[in-house]
C-alpha positions as semicolon CSV with decimal commas, in nm:
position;residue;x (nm);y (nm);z (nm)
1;X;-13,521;16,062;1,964
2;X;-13,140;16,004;1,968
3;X;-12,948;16,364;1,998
4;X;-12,604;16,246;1,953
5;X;-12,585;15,927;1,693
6;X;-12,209;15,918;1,736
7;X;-12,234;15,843;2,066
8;X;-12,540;15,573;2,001
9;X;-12,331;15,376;1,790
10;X;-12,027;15,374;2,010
11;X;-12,287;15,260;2,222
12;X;-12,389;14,962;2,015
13;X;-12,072;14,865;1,906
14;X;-11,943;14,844;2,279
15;X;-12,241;14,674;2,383
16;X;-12,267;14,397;2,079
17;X;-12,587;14,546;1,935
18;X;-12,436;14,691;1,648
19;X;-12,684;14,454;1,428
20;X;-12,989;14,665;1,602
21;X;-12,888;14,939;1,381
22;X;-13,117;14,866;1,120
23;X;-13,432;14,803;1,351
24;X;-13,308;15,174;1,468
25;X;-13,343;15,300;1,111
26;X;-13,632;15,167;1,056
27;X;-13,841;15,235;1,351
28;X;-13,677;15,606;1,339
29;X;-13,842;15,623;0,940
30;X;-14,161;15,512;1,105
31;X;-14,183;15,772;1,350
32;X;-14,117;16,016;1,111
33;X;-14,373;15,894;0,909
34;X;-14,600;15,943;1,171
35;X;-14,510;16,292;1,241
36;X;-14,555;16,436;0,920
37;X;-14,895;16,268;0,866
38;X;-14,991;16,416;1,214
39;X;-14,828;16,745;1,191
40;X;-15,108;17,034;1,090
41;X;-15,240;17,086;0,748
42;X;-15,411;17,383;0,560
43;X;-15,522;17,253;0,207
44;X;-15,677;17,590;-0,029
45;X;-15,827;17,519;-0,355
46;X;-15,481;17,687;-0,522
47;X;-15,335;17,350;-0,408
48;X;-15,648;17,092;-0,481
49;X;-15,823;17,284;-0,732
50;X;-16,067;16,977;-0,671
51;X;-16,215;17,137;-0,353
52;X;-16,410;17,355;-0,607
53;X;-16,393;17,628;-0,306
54;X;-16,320;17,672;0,048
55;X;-16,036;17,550;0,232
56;X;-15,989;17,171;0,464
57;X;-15,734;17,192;0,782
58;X;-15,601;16,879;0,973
59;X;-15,504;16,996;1,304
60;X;-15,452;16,732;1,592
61;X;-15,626;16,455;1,408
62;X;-15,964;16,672;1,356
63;X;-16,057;16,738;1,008
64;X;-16,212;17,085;0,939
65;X;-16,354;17,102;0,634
66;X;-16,505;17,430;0,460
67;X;-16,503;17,374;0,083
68;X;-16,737;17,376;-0,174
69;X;-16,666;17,014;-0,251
70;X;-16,809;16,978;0,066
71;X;-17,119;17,112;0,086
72;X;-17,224;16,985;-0,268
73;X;-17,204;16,628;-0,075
74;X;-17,390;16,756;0,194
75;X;-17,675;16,895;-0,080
76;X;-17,653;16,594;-0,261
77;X;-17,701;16,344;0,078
78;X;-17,976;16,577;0,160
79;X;-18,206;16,560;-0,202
80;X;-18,139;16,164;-0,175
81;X;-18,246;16,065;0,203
């Protein structure tokens, strides 16, 4: 990540890059992106009342999931194979 952006522009505009500033941006928005969706999750049926029960957690790409939601799929696989 860039610490000082000052100093990265300067940068630019002394070098002649000043029109990679936009690729910057963009590619900076990406890896943010990508942090947030990968950063660790706890999801409780007071924020997805749709889990029924239980809670899900996303925690270094591995999905734990302990709701209710989840084990009526489970149930409902089980009565069908």
């Amino acid at each position: 990540m860039i610490n000082d952006y000052h100093a990265f522009i300067t940068h630019l505009k002394r070098t002649g890059r000043i029109k990679l500033l936009p690729l910057v941006l963009r590619e900076l928005k990406v890896r943010a992106a990508r942090a947030k969706k990968l950063a660790p999750m706890m999801e409780t049926v007071s924020e997805n009342p749709s889990l029924i029960s239980g809670w899900r957690k996303l925690e270094n790409g591995i999905l734990t999931d302990n709701t209710g939601k989840r084990a009526l799929i489970d149930i409902y696989k089980k009565i069908i194979a």
